[in-house]
Each structure stands twice: as C-alpha cells, then as structure tokens.
C-alpha positions in Angstrom: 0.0 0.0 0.0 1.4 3.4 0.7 4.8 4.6 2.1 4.5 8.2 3.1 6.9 10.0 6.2 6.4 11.5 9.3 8.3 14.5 10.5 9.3 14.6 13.5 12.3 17.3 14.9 13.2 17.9 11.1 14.0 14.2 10.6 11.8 12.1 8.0 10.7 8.7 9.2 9.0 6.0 6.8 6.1 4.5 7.6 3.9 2.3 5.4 0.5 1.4 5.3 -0.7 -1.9 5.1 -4.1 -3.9 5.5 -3.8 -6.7 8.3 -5.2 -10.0 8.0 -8.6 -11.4 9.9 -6.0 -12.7 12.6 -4.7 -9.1 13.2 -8.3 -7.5 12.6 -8.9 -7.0 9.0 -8.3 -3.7 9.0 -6.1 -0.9 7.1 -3.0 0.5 9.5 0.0 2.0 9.7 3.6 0.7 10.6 7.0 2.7 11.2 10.3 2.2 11.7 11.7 1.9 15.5 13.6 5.1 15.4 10.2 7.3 15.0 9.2 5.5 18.1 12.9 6.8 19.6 13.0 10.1 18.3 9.5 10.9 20.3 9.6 9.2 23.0 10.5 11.3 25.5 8.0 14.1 24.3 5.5 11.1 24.2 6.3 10.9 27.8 6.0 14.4 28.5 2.4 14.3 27.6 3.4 16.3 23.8 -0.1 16.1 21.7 2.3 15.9 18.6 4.1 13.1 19.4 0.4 11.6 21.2 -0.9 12.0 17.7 1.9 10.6 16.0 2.0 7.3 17.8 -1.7 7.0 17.9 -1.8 6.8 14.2 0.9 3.8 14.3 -0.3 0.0 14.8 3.1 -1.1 15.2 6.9 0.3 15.4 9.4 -2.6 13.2 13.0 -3.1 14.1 15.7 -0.7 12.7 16.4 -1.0 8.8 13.2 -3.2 7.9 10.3 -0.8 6.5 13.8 1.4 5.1 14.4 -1.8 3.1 10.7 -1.3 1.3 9.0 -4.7 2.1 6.5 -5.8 0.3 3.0 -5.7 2.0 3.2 -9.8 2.4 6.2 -9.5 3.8 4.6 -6.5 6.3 2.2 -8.9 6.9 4.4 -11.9 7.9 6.9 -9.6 9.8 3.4 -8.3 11.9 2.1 -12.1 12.3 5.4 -13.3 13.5 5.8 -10.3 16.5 2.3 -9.2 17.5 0.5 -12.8 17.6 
C-alpha cells in the first residue's frame, strides 16, 4: 500500500501502510520504523499532543532498517504475524 513519512524534529521517518489479516483485525493500519518511536519518545512521555498524535496513528513500530528496506505488504504482513500474535 502506501509509504508516506512523518516528520518529527526535522527528521523524515517512513512509515507504510498496510491492510492486516482477519488474525490481526482486517483492518487498514500503519507501521513505522523503530527510530520514530525513539525520536519521540520522551515528548510522548511528556504528555506532547504531537508526538500523542503521531504514535496513535501507528499500529506497530518494526526493528531498525526493515520498513527502510521497502518490504512488500506480504512481507509486512508476515513480519506483523510473526511479532504481534
């Protein structure tokens, strides 16, 4: 489906949207790379309605270099089967 980034601090992050399986809820999400999660968590933690809005709008934060790598929605998929079940 769609890559598009988030901004965060003047930094781009990827982040992808893909549509999970029945197993994960049948429905269309979006997942990121770890370092967005890094790069706002301590505003997250300090309550920052950016970076609140920003990690409400991501299902699930991969490890470093995966969605960079531009995986293929199945392979999204597997990759979200394999650490969220």
């Amino acid at each position: 489906m769609n890559k598009y980034f988030k901004e965060w601090n003047g930094k781009k992050f990827p982040v992808r949207e893909v549509e999970l399986p029945e197993e994960l809820g049948g429905f269309v999400t979006n997942v990121a790379t770890i370092e967005l999660w890094d790069a706002i968590e301590d505003a997250y933690n300090a309550n920052d309605k950016t970076a609140n809005n920003i990690d409400d709008s991501i299902y699930f934060y991969c490890e470093r270099g995966f969605i960079e790598g531009d995986p293929t929605d199945e392979k999204i998929v597997e990759y979200l089967i394999k650490y969220v079940c």
